[in-house]
C-alpha positions in Angstrom: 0.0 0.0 0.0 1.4 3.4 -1.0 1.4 5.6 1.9 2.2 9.9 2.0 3.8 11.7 4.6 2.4 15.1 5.6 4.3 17.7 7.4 1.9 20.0 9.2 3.0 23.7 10.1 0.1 24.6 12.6 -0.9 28.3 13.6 -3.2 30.5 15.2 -4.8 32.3 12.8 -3.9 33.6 9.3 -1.5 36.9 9.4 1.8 37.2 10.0 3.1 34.5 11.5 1.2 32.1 8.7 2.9 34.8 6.0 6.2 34.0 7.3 5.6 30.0 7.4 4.5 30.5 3.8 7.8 32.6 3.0 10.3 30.5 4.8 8.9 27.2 2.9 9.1 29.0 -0.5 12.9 29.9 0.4 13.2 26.0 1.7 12.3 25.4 -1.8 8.7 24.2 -1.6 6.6 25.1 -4.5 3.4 27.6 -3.4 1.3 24.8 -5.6 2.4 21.6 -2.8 0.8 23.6 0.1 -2.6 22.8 1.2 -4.6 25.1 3.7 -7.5 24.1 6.2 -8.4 26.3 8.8 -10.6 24.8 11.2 -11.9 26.9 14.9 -9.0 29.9 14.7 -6.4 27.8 13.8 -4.2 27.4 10.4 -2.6 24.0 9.1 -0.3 24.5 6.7 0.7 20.9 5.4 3.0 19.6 2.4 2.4 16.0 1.6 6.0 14.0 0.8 6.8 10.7 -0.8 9.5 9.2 1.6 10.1 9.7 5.8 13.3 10.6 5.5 11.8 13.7 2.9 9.6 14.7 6.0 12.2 14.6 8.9 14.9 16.6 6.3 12.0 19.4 5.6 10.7 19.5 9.8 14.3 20.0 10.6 15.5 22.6 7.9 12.2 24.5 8.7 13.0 24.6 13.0 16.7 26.3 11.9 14.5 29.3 10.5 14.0 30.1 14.0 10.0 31.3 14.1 7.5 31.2 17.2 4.0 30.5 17.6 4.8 27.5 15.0 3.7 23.7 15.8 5.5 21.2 13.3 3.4 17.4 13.4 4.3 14.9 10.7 1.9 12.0 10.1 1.7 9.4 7.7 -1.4 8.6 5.6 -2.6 6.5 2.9 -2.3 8.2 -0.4 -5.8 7.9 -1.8 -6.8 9.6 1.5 -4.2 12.7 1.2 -5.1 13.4 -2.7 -9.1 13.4 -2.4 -9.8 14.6 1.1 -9.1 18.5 0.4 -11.6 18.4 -2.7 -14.7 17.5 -0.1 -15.3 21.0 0.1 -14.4 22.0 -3.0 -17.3 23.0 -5.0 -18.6 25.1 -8.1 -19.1 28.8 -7.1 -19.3 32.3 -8.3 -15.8 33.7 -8.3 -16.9 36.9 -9.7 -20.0 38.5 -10.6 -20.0 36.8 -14.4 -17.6 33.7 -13.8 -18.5 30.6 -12.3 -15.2 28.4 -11.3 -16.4 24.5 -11.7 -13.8 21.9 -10.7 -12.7 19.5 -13.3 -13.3 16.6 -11.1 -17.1 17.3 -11.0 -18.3 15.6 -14.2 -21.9 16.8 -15.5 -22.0 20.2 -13.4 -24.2 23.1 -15.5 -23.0 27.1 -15.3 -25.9 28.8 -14.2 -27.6 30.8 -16.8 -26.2 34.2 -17.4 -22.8 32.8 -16.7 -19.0 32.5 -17.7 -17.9 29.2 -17.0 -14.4 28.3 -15.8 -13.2 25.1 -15.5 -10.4 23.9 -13.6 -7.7 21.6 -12.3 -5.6 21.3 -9.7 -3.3 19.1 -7.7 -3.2 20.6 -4.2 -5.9 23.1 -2.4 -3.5 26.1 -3.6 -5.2 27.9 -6.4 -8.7 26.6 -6.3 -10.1 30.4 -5.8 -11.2 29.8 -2.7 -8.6 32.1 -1.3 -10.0 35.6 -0.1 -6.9 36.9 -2.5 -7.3 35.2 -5.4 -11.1 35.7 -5.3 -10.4 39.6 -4.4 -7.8 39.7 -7.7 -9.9 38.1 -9.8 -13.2 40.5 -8.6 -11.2 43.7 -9.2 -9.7 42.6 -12.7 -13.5 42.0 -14.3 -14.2 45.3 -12.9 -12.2 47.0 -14.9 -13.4 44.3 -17.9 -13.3 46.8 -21.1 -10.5 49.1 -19.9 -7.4 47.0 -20.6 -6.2 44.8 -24.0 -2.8 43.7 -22.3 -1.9 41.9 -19.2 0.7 40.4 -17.1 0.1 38.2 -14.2 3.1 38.0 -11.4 2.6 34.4 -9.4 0.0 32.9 -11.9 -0.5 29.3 -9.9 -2.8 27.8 -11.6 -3.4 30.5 -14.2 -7.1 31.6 -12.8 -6.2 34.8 -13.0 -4.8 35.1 -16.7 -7.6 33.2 -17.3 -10.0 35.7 -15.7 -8.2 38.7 -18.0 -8.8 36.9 -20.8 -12.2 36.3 -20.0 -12.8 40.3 -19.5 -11.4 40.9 -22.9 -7.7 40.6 -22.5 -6.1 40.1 -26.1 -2.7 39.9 -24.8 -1.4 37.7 -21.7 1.5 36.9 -20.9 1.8 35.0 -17.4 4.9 33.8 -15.3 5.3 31.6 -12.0 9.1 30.8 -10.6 7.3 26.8 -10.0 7.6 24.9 -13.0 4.7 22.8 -11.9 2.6 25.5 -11.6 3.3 26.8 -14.8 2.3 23.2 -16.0 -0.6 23.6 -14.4 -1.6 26.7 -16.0 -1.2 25.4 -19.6 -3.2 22.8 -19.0 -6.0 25.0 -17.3 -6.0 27.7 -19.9 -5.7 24.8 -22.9 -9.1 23.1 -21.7 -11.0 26.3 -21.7 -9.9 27.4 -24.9 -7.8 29.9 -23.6 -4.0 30.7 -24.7 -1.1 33.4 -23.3 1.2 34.9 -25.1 3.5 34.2 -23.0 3.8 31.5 -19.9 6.6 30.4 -18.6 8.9 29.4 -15.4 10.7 32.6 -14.4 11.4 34.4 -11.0 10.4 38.4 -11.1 14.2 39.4 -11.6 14.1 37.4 -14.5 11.3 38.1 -16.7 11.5 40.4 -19.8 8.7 41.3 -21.9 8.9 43.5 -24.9 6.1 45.4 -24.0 4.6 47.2 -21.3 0.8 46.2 -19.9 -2.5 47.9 -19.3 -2.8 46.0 -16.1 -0.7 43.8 -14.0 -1.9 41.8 -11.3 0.7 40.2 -8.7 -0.7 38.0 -6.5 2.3 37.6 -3.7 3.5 37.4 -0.5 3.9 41.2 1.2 7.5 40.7 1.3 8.0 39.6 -2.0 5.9 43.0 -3.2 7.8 45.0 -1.4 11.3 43.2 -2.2 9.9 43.4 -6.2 8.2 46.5 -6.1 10.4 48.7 -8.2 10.6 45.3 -11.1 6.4 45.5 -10.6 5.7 48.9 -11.5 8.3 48.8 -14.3 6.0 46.2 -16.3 3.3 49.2 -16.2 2.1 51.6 -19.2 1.4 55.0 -18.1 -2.6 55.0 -17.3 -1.9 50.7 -16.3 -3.6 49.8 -13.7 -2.1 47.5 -10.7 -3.7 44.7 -8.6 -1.4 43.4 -5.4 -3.0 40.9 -3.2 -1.7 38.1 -1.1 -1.2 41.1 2.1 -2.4 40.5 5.4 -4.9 43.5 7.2 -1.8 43.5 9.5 0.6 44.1 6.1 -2.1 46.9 4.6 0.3 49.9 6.2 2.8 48.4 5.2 2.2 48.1 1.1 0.3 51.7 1.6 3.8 52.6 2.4 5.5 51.1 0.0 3.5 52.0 -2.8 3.1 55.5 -2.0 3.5 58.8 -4.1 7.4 57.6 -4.8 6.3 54.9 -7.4 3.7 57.1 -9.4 1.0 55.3 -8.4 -2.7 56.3 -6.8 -4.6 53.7 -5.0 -8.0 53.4 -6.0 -9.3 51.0 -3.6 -8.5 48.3 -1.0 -10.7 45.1 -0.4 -10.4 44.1 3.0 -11.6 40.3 3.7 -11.9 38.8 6.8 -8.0 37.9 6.8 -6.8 39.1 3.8 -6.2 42.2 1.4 -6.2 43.3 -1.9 -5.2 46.9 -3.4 -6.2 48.3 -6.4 -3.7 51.5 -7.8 -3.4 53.1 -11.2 0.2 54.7 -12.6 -0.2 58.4 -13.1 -0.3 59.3 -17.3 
């Protein structure tokens, strides 16, 4: 019998302390797409599932050198048809924005309700369903401005939702990048069984990327310390007029990014979307 080993990162909450679990695994080399969320009465499990023990012990004690509080680290073992199903119970079709309806792959014979965009899609781990205050807020604020942009880059695609959601508000140009090579295989496949197609997609870190072009709107869906590391390489991929969605920010981290993408870059903020957890900021570059 096959058999996975998780390794569970438990906090209290989502905020800070669940932002820097989240950062210290990318920098331990674990791909955004291999973590799966529950949060269950105020407290935040943050597991990765693994092939082999030894995999488990290596990651628990390369993540305890990184030195953070408040952090519980509990490995158990599990059978693996148990670990690859059990985060899709709740998984189910729902309105991610006002005209798209997300449906799950998995779920054969599902109708979009009437009036509806559908979008269908697949994915390995919990990461990327839409069920995430930040991708749902990102995806909310780029079919509001459906009509006002023809190009588009998305920073962190995952599982390419939102590239998929620009072109569904009229984007004719996408190009979309993600420094995971699996998530980027992900994307492909998501975008290729809706019809869709970008320009560009590929596995590339922010430092890295080069477009020949600059885009009408750019949506970076991040980690508050990577949008403030990246910030000046972020606004650079805006056209004068371009309009910017961040999310991925804690409430806690909302002073923070207000801060950091003050008068200095040349951008105004429009808006903020404040979940119950999360943010999401929308800003525009002054002509």
């Amino acid at each position: 019998m096959r058999v996975t080993h998780e390794v569970a990162f438990q906090v209290k909450g989502q905020g800070a302390v669940a932002e820097c679990v989240r950062a210290a695994l990318t920098g331990l080399n674990v791909p955004r797409t291999d973590l799966v969320e529950e949060e269950s009465h105020g407290m935040l499990k943050i597991s990765i599932f693994l092939p082999t023990a030894a995999q488990a012990a290596a990651l628990g004690r390369a993540f305890k050198k990184s030195g953070l509080n408040g952090v519980k680290v509990v490995r158990y073992v599990h059978r693996a048809s148990d670990w690859e199903t059990r985060w899709k119970d709740s998984w189910r079709p729902f309105g991610l924005t006002q005209r798209i309806y997300l449906i799950p792959r998995f779920l054969d014979g599902v109708k979009c309700p009437r009036g509806r965009v559908p979008l269908y899609l697949d994915t390995t781990s919990a990461f990327g369903t839409g069920l995430h205050e930040t991708t749902r807020f990102s995806a909310q604020l780029i079919e509001s401005l459906r009509g006002s942009f023809r190009t588009a880059l998305d920073i962190g695609t995952g599982t390419g939702i939102l590239a998929a959601v620009a072109l569904l508000s009229g984007a004719e140009h996408v190009e979309a990048f993600d420094i995971d090579r699996e998530a980027v295989k992900a994307a492909d496949l998501n975008l290729k069984g809706n019809g869709l197609r970008c320009a560009v997609l590929k596995a590339c870190d922010v430092k890295r990327f080069k477009s020949r072009r600059k885009f009408d709107l750019v949506a970076a869906n991040l980690i508050t310390h990577d949008l403030l590391q990246f910030k000046a390489r972020i606004v650079s991929f805006l056209a004068p007029g371009a309009h910017l969605i961040l999310s991925g920010i804690s409430l806690k981290n909302v002073p923070l990014i207000r801060k950091g993408f003050g008068a200095p870059t040349g951008l105004k903020l429009l808006k903020i979307i404040r979940g119950k957890e999360w943010s999401a900021f929308l800003f525009v570059r002054r002509s």
